[in-house]
C-alpha positions as CSV (number, residue, x, y, z in Angstrom):
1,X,-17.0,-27.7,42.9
2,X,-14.8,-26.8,40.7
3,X,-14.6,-23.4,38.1
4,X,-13.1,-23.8,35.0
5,X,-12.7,-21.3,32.1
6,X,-14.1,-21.1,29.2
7,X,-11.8,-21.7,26.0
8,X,-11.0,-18.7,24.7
9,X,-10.8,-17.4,20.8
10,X,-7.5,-18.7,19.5
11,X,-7.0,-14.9,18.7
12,X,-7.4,-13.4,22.0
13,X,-4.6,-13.2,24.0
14,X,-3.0,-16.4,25.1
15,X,-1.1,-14.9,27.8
16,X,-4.1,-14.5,29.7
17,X,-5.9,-17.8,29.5
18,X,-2.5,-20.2,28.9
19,X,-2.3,-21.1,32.8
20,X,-5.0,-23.7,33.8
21,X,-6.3,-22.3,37.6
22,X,-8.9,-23.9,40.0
23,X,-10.9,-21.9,42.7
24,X,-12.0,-23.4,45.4
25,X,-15.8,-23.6,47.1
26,X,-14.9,-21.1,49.6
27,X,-11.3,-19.2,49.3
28,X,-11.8,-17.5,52.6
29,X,-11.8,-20.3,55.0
30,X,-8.9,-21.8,53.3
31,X,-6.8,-18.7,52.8
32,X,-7.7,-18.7,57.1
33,X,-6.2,-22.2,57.2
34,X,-3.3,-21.2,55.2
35,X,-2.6,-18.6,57.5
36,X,-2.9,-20.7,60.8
37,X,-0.1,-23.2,58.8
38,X,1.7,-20.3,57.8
39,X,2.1,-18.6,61.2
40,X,3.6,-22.2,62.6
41,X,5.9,-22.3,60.2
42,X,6.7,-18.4,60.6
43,X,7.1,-19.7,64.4
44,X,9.4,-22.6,63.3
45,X,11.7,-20.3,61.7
46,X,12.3,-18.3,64.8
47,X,12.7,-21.4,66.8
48,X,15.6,-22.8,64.6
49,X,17.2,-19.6,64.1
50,X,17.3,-18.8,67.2
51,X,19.6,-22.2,68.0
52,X,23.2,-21.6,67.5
53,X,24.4,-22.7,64.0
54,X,27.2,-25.9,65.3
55,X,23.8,-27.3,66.9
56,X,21.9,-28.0,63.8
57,X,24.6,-30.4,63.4
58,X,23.6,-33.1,64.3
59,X,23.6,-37.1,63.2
60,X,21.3,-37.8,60.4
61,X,20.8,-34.3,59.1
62,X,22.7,-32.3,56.3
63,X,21.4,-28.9,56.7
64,X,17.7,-27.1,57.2
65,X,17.1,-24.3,55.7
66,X,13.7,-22.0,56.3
67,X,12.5,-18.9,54.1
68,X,10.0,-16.9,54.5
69,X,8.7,-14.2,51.8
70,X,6.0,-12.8,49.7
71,X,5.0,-12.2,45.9
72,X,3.0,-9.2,44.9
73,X,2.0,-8.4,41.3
74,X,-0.2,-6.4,39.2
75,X,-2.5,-9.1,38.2
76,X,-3.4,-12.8,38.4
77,X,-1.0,-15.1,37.5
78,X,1.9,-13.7,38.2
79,X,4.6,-13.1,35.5
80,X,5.9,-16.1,33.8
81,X,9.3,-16.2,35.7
82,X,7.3,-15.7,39.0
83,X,6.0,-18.9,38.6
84,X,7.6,-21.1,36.1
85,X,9.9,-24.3,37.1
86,X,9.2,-23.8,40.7
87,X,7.4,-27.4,41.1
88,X,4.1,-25.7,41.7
89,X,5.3,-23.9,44.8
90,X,3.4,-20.7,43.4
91,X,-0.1,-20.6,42.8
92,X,-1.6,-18.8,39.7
93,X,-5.1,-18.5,41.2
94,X,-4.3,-14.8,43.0
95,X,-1.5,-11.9,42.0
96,X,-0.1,-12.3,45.7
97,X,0.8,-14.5,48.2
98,X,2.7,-15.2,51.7
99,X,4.4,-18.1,51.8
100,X,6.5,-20.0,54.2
101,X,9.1,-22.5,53.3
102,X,11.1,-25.2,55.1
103,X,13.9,-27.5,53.8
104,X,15.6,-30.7,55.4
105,X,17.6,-33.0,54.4
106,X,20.4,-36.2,54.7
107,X,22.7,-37.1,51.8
108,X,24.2,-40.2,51.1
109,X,28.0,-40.9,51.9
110,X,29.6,-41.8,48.5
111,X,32.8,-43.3,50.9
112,X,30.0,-45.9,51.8
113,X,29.0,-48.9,50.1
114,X,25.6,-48.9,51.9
115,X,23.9,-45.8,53.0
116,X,20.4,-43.8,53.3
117,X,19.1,-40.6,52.2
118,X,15.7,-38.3,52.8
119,X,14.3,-35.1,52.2
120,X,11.5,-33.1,53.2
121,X,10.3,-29.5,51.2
122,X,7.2,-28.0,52.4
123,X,5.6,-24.8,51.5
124,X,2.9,-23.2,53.5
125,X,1.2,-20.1,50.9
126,X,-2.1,-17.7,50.7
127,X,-3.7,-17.0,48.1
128,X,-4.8,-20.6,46.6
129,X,-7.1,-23.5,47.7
130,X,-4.1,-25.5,48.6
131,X,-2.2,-24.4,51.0
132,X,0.3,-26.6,51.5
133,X,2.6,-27.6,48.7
134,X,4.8,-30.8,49.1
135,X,7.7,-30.2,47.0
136,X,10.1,-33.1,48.2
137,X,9.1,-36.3,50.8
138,X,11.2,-38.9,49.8
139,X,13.4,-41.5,51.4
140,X,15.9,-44.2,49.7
141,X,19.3,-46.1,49.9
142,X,22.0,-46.7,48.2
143,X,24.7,-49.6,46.8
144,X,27.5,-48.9,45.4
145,X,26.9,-47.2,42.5
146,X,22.8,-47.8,42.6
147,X,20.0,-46.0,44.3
148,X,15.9,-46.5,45.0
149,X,14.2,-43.7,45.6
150,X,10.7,-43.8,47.6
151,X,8.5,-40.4,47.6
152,X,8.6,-37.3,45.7
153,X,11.8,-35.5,44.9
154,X,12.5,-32.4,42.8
155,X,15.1,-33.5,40.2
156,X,16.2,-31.8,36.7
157,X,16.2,-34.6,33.5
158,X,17.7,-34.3,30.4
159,X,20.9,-33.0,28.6
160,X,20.3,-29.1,29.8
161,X,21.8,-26.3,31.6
162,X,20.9,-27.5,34.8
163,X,21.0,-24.0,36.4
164,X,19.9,-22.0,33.5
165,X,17.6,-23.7,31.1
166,X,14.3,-23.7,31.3
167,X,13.9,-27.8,31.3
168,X,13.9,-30.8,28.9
169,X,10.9,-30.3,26.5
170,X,9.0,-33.8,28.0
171,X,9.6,-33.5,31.7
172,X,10.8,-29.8,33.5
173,X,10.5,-28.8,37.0
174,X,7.5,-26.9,36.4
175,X,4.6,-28.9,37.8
176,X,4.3,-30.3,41.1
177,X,6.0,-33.0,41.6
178,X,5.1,-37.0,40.9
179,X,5.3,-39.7,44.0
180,X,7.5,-42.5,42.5
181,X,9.2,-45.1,43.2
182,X,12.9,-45.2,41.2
183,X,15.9,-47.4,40.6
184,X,18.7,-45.6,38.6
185,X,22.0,-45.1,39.3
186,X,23.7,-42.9,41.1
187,X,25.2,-40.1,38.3
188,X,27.6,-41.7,35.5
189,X,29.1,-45.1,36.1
190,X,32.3,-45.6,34.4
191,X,33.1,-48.6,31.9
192,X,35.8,-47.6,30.6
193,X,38.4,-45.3,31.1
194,X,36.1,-43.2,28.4
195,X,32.8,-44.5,28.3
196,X,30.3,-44.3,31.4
197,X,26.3,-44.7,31.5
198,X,23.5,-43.2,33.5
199,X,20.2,-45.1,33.6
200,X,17.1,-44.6,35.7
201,X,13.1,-46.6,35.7
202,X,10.4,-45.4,37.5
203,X,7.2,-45.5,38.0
204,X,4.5,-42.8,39.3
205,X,1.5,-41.9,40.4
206,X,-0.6,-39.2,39.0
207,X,-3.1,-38.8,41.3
208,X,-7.1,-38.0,40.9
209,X,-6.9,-34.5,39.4
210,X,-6.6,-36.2,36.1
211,X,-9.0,-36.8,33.4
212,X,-8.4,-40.4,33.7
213,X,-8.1,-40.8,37.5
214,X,-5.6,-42.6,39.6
215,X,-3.6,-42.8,36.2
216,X,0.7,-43.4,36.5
217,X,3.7,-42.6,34.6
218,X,6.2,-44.9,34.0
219,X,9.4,-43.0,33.1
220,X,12.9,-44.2,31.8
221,X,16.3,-43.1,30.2
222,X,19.8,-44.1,29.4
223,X,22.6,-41.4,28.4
224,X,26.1,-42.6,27.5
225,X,29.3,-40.7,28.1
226,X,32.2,-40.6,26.0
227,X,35.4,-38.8,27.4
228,X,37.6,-38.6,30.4
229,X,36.5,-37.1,33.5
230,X,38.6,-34.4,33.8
231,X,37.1,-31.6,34.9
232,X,39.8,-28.9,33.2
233,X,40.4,-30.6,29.9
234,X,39.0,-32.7,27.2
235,X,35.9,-33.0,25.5
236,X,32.9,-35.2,26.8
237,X,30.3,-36.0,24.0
238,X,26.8,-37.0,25.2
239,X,23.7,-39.1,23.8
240,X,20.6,-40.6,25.1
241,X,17.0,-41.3,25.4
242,X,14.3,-40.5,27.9
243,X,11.2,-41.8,27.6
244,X,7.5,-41.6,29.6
245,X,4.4,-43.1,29.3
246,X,0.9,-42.0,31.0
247,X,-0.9,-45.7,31.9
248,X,-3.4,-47.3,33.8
249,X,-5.9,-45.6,35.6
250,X,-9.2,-46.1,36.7
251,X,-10.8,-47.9,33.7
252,X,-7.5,-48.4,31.8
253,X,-5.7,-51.7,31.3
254,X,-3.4,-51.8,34.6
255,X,-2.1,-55.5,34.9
256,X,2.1,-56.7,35.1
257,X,1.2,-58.1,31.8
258,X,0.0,-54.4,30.5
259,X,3.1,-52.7,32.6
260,X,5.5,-54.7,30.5
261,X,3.9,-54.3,27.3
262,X,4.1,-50.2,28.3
263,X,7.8,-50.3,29.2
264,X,8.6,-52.2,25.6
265,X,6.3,-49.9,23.8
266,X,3.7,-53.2,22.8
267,X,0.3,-52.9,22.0
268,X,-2.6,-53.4,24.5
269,X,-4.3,-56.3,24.6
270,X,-8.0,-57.1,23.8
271,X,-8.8,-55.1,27.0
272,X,-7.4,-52.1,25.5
273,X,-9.0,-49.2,23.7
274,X,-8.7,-49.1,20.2
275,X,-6.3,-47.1,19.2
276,X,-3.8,-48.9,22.3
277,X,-4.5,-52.1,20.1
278,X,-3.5,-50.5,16.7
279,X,-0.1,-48.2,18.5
280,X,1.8,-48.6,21.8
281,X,-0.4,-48.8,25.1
282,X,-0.8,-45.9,26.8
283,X,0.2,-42.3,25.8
284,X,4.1,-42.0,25.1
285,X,6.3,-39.1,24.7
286,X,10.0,-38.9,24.8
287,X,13.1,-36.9,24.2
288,X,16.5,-37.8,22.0
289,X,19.1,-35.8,23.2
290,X,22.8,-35.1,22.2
291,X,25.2,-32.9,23.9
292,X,29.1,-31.8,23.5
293,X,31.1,-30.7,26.2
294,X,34.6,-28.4,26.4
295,X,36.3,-28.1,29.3
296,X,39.1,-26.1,30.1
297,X,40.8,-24.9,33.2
298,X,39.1,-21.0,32.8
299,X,35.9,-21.7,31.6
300,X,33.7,-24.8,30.1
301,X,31.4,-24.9,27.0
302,X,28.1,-27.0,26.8
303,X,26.3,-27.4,24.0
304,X,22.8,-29.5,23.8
305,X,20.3,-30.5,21.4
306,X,16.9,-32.0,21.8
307,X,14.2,-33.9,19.5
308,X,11.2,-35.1,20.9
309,X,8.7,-37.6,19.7
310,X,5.0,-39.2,20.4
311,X,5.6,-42.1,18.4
312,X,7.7,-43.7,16.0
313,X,8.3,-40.9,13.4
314,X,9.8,-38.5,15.5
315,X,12.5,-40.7,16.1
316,X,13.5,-40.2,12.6
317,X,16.1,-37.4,14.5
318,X,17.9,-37.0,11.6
319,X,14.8,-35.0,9.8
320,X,14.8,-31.3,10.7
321,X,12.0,-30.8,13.0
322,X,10.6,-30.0,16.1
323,X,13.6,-28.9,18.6
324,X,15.6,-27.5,21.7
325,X,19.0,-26.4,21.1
326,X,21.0,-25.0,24.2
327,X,24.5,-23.6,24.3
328,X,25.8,-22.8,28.0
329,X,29.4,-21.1,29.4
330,X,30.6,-21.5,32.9
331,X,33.3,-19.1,33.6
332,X,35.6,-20.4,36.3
333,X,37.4,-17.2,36.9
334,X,36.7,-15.8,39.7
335,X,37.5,-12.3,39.2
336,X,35.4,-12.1,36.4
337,X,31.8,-10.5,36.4
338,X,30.0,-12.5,34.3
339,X,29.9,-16.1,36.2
340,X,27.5,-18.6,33.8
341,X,25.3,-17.6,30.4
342,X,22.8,-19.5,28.7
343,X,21.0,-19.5,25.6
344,X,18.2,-21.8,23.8
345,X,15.9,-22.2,21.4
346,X,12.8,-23.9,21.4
347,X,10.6,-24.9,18.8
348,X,7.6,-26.7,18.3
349,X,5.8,-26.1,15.2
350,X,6.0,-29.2,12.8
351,X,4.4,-32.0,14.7
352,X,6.8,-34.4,14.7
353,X,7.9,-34.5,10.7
354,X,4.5,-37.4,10.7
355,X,3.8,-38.9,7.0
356,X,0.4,-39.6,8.2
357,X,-1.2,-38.3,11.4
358,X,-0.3,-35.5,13.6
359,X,2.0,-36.0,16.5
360,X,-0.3,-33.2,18.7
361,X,2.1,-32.8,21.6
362,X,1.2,-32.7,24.9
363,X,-2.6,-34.0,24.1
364,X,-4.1,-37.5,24.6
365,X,-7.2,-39.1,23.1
366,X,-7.3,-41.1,26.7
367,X,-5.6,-39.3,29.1
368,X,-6.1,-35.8,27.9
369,X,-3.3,-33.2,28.6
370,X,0.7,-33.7,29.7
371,X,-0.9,-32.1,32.9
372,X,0.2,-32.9,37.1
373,X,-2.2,-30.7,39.3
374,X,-2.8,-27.8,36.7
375,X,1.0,-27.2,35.4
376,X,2.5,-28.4,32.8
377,X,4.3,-31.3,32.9
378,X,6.8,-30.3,30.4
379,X,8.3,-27.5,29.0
380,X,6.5,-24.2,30.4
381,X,6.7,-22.4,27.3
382,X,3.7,-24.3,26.3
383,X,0.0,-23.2,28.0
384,X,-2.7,-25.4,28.4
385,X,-6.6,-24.3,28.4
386,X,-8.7,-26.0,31.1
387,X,-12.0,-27.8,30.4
388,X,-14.6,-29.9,32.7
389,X,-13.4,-33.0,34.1
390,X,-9.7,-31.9,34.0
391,X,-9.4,-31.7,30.4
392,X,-6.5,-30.0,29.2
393,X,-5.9,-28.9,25.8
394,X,-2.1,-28.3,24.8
395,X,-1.5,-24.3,22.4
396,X,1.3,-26.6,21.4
397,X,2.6,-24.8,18.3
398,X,5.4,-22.5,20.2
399,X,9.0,-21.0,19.1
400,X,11.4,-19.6,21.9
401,X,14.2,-17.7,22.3
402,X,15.4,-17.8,26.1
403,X,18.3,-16.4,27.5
404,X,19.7,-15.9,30.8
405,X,22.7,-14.8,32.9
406,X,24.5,-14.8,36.0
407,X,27.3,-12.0,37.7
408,X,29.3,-12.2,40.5
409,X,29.9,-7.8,40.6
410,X,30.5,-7.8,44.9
411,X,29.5,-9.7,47.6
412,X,26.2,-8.3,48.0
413,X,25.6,-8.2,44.4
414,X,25.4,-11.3,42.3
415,X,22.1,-10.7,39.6
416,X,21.0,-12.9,37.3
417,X,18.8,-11.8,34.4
418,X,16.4,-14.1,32.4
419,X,14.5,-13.2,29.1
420,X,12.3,-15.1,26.9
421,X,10.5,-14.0,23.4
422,X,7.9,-16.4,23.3
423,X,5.5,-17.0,20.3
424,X,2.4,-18.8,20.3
425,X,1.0,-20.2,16.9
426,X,-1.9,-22.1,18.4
427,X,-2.0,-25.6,18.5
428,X,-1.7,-28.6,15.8
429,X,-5.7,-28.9,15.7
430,X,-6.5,-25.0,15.2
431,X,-3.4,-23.5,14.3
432,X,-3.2,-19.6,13.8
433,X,-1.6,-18.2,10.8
434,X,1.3,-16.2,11.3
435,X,-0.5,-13.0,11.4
436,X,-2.5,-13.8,14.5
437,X,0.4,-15.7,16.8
438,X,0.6,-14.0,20.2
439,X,4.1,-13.1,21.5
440,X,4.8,-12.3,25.2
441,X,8.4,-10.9,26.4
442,X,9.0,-12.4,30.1
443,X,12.0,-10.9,31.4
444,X,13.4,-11.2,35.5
445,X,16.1,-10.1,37.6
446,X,16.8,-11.9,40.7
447,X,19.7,-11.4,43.2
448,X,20.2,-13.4,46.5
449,X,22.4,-10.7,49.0
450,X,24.1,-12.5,52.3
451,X,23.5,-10.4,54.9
452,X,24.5,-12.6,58.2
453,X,26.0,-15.7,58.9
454,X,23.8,-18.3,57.6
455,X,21.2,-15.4,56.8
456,X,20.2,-14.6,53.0
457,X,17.7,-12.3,51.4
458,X,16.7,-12.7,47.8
459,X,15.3,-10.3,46.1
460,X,13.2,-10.5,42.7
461,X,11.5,-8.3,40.1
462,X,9.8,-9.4,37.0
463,X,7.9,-8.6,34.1
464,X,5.5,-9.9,31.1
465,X,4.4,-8.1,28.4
466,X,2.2,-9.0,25.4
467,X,0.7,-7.0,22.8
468,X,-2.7,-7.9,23.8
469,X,-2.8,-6.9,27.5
470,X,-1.7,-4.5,29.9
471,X,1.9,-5.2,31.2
472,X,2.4,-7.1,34.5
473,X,5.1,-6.1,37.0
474,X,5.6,-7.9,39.8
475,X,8.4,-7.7,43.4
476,X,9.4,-10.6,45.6
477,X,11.5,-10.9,48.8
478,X,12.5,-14.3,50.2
479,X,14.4,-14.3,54.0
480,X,16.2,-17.5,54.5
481,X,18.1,-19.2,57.1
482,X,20.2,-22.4,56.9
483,X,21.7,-24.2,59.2
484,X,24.3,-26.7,57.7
């Protein structure tokens, strides 16, 4: 059985209600479970610790790395940087938890022509029905220049701050991640001495906590590069597309006829619902992205911009609209405090510049909400409310100011602070006049101390606060060993 909330007023405060959580039948015997998992893994941490560091090197393994920790806040969910773009590692259903995390891995040789890769990223928690979270289980090869990847895998998409931003509006690393199977390349391939390409196709599987179950994604995108690869001078200019689409599913057209007629955006065929005859079967979403690059030998400049669409009129990028704009610095002096900063802007209030209907982002009249396991698929900055049947309904009308830093001040002390201004306008359907938008300040500081060889203990404090609720403080300590 399975609890779900009921929709709040649009005026109340969205903080509370923007996080879709399930509760289980009975919490107690899986928290016990969770803590039976948890105390292997604790136990697994002492055994490979214990080994001397030149033994974990061994054939067929890159490095392992095992932390151990716990969250505490004031109230349930935790605040926003507690849990955000962590792949669903951290459960919104209690205020704290225990978790329990280990790491392995193999890279591929780029000397070889042919060559395999894995990786494995488990997390054993309290405090939610499931307690175990997969974040990585994947395996694949590569040729040349190509790869196919097998499993889940963690990966950051789009033209963004890789370390600092937030995520691509379509596709973050907020919600657990997708089983696929991908072909893409492997980074930029060069043309020219000024012109390179990266492309990747895959396609997913979304699993049954979906409103149409068994559904997949098929995703895609091609960015171009043009510049030298220099990585001390010049100017690298960026462009691209990504593009996903929700399909199939139990009930849903699902044939290679139908996957083709997704992956060319074609209409459905007779077997189709009606609105997948009239438009593009199944429920598309994308990104077109720009991005300018300055490099120099002290520091480098990155600058990125972001339009999304739902269907063909928010590819009209040229239109002001609906936006993420980034602007990163990475300074490569070493002697300097402040080591990387990062600032964006998100907005999502003017459905897409449509003549006709409204591009209602996130939202499907088939496949409901842009949704994987309860978190957002997309951009966090945007809450979901939870209905029956795994129903989601996108508060899709946001604007965002997010900033972030990182020092280097001593050895021991290397902080980096994140802030985000978030307002919420409703969504496209019942939007709230600017009178009644909720805002919520999210602010962190985290800072990861060495404190033996191999030995690390990060240490993180955050905060939300909304003008509608009490404020919500929250501590975290993570112990981690790797073994490389």
């Amino acid at each position: 059985m399975v609890l779900t909330p009921t929709p709040p007023k649009l005026g109340d405060d969205i903080h509370n209600v923007q996080f879709p959580t399930k509760l289980g039948d009975d919490i107690h015997n899986v928290q016990l479970i969770a803590h039976c998992q948890l105390f292997i893994l604790i136990f697994l941490t002492i055994l490979f610790t214990a080994t001397p560091v030149k033994a974990a090197v061994t054939p067929g393994i890159d490095s392992i790395q095992v932390s151990t920790g716990f969250i505490a806040s004031k109230q349930a969910p935790p605040p926003f940087w507690m849990w955000a773009n962590k792949n669903g590692r951290v459960s919104m259903d209690n205020a704290s938890s225990i978790f329990t995390r280990l790491r392995i891995n193999k890279h591929p040789d780029d000397e070889k022509e042919f060559d395999w890769f894995y990786g494995a990223d488990v997390t054993a928690r309290t405090g939610s029905p499931k307690d175990i979270v997969w974040t990585d289980a994947y395996a694949g090869l590569t040729y040349k220049k190509f790869k196919l990847t097998l499993g889940r895998k963690a990966e950051t998409f789009g033209l963004v701050d890789s370390l600092l931003s937030v995520g691509s509006e379509v596709y973050s690393q907020n919600a657990p991640t997708i089983p696929k199977i991908a072909i893409s390349t492997n980074g930029y391939i060069e043309l020219t001495e000024n012109l390179a390409f990266n492309a990747y196709f895959a396609n997913g599987w979304m699993g049954t906590e979906q409103y149409v179950k068994n559904a997949c994604v098929q995703q895609k995108f091609l960015y171009i590069r043009l510049g030298d690869t220099d990585p001390d001078h010049g100017i690298n200019f960026y462009a691209g597309l990504h593009d996903l689409a929700s399909w199939a599913g139990d009930g849903q057209p699902s044939s290679f006829t139908d996957f083709w007629r997704v992956f060319f955006g074609r209409a459905g065929g007779s077997n189709a619902q009606t609105t997948d005859q009239q438009n593009a079967l199944g429920d598309h979403r994308g990104t077109i992205e720009f991005a300018l690059q300055q490099k120099d030998v002290d520091r480098d400049w990155f600058l990125y911009a972001q339009t999304m669409f739902e269907d063909g009129s928010g590819l009209r990028f040229w239109y002001p609209g609906d936006f993420l704009l980034g602007i990163s610095m990475v300074n490569k002096e070493k002697g300097s405090p402040i080591a990387r900063i990062n600032l964006e802007i998100l907005d999502t209030r003017y459905d897409g510049n449509s003549l006709s209907d409204i591009d209602n982002y996130f939202a499907n009249g088939v496949y409901s909400g842009w949704v994987h396991q309860g978190y957002a698929i997309g951009t966090p900055f945007v809450p979901f409310i939870q209905s029956a049947n795994y129903q989601y309904d996108p508060l899709n009308r946001v604007q965002v100011i997010n900033g972030a830093i990182t020092m280097r001040l001593t050895k021991l002390i290397n902080p980096r602070f994140r802030i985000a201004y978030i307002q919420n306008y409703g969504s496209f359907t019942e939007p709230l006049p600017n009178s009644q938008k909720t805002t919520t300040i999210a602010t962190d500081i985290t800072n990861t101390t060495p404190i033996a060889q191999g030995w690390t203990l990060t240490q993180q404090i955050a905060l939300d606060a909304s003008q509608s609720s009490h404020p919500n403080p929250a501590i975290a300590l993570t112990l981690t060993k790797t073994l490389n």
